[in-house]
N, C-alpha and C positions, 0 to 999 in steps of 0.2 A: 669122655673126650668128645664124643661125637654129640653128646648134649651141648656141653660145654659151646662145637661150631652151631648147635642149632638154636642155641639162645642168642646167641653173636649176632648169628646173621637177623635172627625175631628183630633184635634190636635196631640193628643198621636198616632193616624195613620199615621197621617204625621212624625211623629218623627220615629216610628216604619220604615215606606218605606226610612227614608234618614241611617238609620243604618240599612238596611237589608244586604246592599251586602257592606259594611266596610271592611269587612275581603277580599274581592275582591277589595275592593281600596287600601287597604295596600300594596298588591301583587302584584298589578299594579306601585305600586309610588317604589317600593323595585326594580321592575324590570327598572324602567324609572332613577333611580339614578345608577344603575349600567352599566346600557348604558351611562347615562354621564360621568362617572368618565372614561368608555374603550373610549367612542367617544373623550374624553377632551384630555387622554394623546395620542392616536395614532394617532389622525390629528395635533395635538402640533409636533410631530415627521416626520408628513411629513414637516410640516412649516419649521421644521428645520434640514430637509434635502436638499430643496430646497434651504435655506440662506446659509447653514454652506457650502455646496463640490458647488465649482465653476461647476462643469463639471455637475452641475443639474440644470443649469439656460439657460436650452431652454424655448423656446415660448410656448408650450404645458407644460410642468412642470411649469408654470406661471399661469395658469391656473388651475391647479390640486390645486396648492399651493393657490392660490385665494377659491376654492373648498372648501379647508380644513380648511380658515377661516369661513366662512358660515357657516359649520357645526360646530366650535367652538362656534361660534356662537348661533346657537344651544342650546348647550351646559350650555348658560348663561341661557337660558332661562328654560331650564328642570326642575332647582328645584324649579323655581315660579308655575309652574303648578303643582308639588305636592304639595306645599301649598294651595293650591286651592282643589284640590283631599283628604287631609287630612282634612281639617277641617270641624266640623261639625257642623257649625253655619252660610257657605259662605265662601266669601271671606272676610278675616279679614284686609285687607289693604284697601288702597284709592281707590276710584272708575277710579282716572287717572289714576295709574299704572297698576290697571287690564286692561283698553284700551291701555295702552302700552305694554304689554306683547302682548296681541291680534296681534297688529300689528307688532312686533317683532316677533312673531310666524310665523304669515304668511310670511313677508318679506325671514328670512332666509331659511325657507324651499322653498319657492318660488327660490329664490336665484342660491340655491343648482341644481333645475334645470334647468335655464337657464346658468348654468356652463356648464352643461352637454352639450347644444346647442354650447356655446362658443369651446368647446372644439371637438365635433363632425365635425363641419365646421372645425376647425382649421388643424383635421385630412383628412378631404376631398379635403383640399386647397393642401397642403403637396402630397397627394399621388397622383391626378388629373391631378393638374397642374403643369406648369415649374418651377423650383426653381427661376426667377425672378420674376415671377407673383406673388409667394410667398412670398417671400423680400421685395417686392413693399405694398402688402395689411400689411404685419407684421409688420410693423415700431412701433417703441415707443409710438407714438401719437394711433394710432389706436389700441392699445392693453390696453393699460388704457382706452379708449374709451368704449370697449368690457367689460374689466371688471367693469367698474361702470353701462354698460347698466344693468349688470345682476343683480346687487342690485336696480335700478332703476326704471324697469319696474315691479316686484312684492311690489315695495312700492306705483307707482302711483296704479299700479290697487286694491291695499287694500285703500289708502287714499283718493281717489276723490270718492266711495261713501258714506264711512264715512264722509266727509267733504260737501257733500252736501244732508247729511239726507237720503239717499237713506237705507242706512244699520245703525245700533245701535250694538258697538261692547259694551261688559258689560260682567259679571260674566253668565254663562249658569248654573242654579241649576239643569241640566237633566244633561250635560257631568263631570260637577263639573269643565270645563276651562273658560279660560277667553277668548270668541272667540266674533262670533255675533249674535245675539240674534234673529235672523230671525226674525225681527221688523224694523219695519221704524221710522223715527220721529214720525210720526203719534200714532204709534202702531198698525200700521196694520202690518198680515204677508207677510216677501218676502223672498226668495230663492235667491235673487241678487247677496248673496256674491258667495253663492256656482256656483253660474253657470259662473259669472266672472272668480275666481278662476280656474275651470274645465274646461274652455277655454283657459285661459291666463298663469295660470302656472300648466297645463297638458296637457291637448290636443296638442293645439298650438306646445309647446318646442319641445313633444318627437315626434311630427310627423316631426316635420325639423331634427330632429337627426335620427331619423329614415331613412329618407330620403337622410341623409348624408353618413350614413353607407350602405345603398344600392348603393348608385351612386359609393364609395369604391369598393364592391363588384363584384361588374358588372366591373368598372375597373379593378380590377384583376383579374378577371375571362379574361376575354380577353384581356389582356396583355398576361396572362401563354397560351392561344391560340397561341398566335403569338409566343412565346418562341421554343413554342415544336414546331409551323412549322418550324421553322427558325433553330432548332437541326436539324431538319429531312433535311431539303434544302442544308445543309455546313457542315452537316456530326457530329460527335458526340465531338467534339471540339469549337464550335463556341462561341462570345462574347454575352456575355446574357447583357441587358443593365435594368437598373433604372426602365426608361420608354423608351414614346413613343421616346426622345429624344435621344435617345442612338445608333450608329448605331452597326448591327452588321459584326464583321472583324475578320480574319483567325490570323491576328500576332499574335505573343507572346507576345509582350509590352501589347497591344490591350485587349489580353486578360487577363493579370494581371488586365488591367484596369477595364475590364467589370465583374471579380472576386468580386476586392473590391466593383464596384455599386452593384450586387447580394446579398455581405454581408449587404449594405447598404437598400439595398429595403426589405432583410427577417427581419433586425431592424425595421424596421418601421413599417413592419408589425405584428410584436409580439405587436409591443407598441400601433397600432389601435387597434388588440383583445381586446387588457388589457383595453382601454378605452372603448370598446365595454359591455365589461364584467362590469362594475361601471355602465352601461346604463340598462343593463338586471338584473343586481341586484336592480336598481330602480325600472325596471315594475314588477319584483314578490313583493316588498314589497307596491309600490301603487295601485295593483289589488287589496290585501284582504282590503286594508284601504277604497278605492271605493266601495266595495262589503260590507262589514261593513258599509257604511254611508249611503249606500243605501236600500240596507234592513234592515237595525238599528238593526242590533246585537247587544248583548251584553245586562247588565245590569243598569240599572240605576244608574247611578251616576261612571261607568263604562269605563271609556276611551279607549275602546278597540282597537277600530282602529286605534289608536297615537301607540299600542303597534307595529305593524307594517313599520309604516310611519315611527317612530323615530330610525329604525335597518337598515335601509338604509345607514344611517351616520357611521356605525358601519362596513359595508360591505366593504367600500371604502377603509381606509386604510390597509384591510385585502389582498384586491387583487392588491394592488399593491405591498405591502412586498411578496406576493406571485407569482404573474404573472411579473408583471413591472420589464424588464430588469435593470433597472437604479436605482428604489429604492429599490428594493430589497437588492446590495449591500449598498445602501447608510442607508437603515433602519438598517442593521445591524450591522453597524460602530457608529450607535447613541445607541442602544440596549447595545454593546460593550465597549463603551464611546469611541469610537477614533474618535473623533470629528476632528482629524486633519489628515485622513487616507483618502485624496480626490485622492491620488496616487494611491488606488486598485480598484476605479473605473477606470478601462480600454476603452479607448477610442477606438472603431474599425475605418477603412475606411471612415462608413458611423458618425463617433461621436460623436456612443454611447456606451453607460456603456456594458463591458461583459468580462466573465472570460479570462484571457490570458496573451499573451505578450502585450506590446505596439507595434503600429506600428507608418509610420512615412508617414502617405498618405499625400495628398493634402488637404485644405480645405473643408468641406462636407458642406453638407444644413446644419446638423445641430448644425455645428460649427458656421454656418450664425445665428441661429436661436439665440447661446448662443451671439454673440458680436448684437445683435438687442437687445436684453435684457440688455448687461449690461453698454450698450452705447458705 
């Protein structure tokens, strides 16, 4: 009998700790459907800013626009994990769908950053190197290539150790998601996925991006070296070039020419910031989600660290309607509905988007970059 009251009450304790902090998951699933509903329509608007204005189908806006399916992506998946979070019985679906969200979770957030990679190089290639080197790796073929790597590599490395027992993804009744259950076939405990994971789609990415945007750096750092001796040598007149391939020359012609690559190298360089900027808004929101998982903040049954991880998606197409030369006009011609207004994105020298006249340069890289994309 007296067992009998002391499983009773086991129980009624158990029930007590899974509605303790209810009112902290409500707030959690209230804030995670509001991020999807801003993440769903403003990456929907870079999609189709990219599709709708011609003069937005470079190689790097291929990529963005690849980015912003991922995160739609996303998107799909948000409100199954508040179903999971809300309810107080488990998971009230099939046990195969909860291992497909699992995996769909990790895949598109995975996804999102080896975007980030894709598009880092892409920006390293561009500024580094010669605009045929460039033309040469950016063909059609190797660009679809890039983007299916980046859906491809965070699906094998979540699927080959689920598929070989290594990790058990299933419903977590401690986060209340559908992840993996730091369990083997066996049921013994392992950490495999997370260190997979925190190799493969963190560490790993943002150190080659990192890496890409320093070796930028350092290039333009000393490039603007060479610049200012070459003012100082030919006097306060001279041709300022691109790059390394540029020479510099006293004409007039010369210099109109070396004007427009100037205009053409400060574009390129607003539009690496702005990519740079989508990278460092990634490392402050997956610092506190690592520091949350790691010292297991938060509350039981409390998804806290997703609170973080999931405003990443939210960041992106904030900074480029804001920073991004190109889509900044092209976001507000959709915001606008002039869906047919690809005429006030203003093509410069170097051709890209920017307030003005039209001009009537020669071919630029990144008019190469638009007929690579659209065959």
């Amino acid at each position: 009998m007296a067992d009998d009251r002391n499983d009773t009450m086991s129980d009624d304790n158990d029930v007590d700790v899974d509605f303790t902090n209810y009112g902290g998951r409500i707030a959690i699933s209230t804030y995670f459907i509001a991020v999807c509903l801003f993440e769903l329509v403003s990456n929907l608007m870079v999609v189709a800013a990219v599709i709708n204005f011609t003069k937005m189908r470079s190689v790097t806006n291929v990529f963005i626009c690849s980015l912003a399916v991922s995160d739609i992506a996303t998107c799909l998946v948000i409100p199954w994990m508040v179903v999971g979070i809300l309810s107080p019985t488990g998971w009230p679906l099939s046990d195969w769908f909860c291992v497909t969200i699992a995996i769909a979770r990790a895949v598109t957030l995975g996804s999102s950053v080896w975007h980030l990679v894709a598009i880092g190089v892409n920006r390293m290639v561009l500024v580094t190197m010669s605009p045929v080197v460039y033309q040469r790796i950016y063909q059609r073929g190797p660009i679809t290539a890039m983007i299916a790597a980046t859906w491809l590599i965070p699906f094998i490395v979540v699927i080959i150790p689920c598929i070989s027992g290594a990790i058990t993804l299933g419903f977590d009744h401690d986060t209340k998601l559908c992840s993996d259950l730091e369990v083997d076939a066996s049921g013994r405990e392992t950490t495999l996925l997370a260190y997979i994971e925190g190799i493969f789609l963190s560490c790993l990415p943002l150190a080659i991006v990192l890496s890409s945007y320093i070796r930028i750096f350092v290039f333009v750092k000393r490039h603007l070296r060479r610049r200012s001796q070459a003012q100082i040598d030919l006097g306060p007149s001279p041709g300022v070039s691109r790059s390394e391939s540029f020479d510099v020359v006293e004409s007039k012609s010369a210099t109109k020419k070396s004007r427009r690559a100037r205009q053409m190298y400060e574009m390129d360089s607003r539009i690496t910031k702005n990519c740079f900027f989508v990278v460092l808004g990634f490392l402050l929101c997956i610092i506190p989600y690592g520091v949350c998982i790691l010292a297991q903040f938060g509350f039981r049954g409390v998804p806290l660290a997703m609170v973080f991880l999931l405003l990443n998606a939210c960041l992106n197409p904030v900074i480029y309607g804001t920073k991004h030369p190109h889509f900044k006009t092209a976001l507000l011609n959709i915001i606008q509905a002039r869906f047919s207004r690809d005429s006030n994105i203003i093509v410069t020298p170097g051709g890209t988007s920017q307030a003005g006249k039209r001009t009537t340069a020669t071919p630029s890289l990144s008019q190469s970059e638009a007929n690579i994309v659209n065959g």
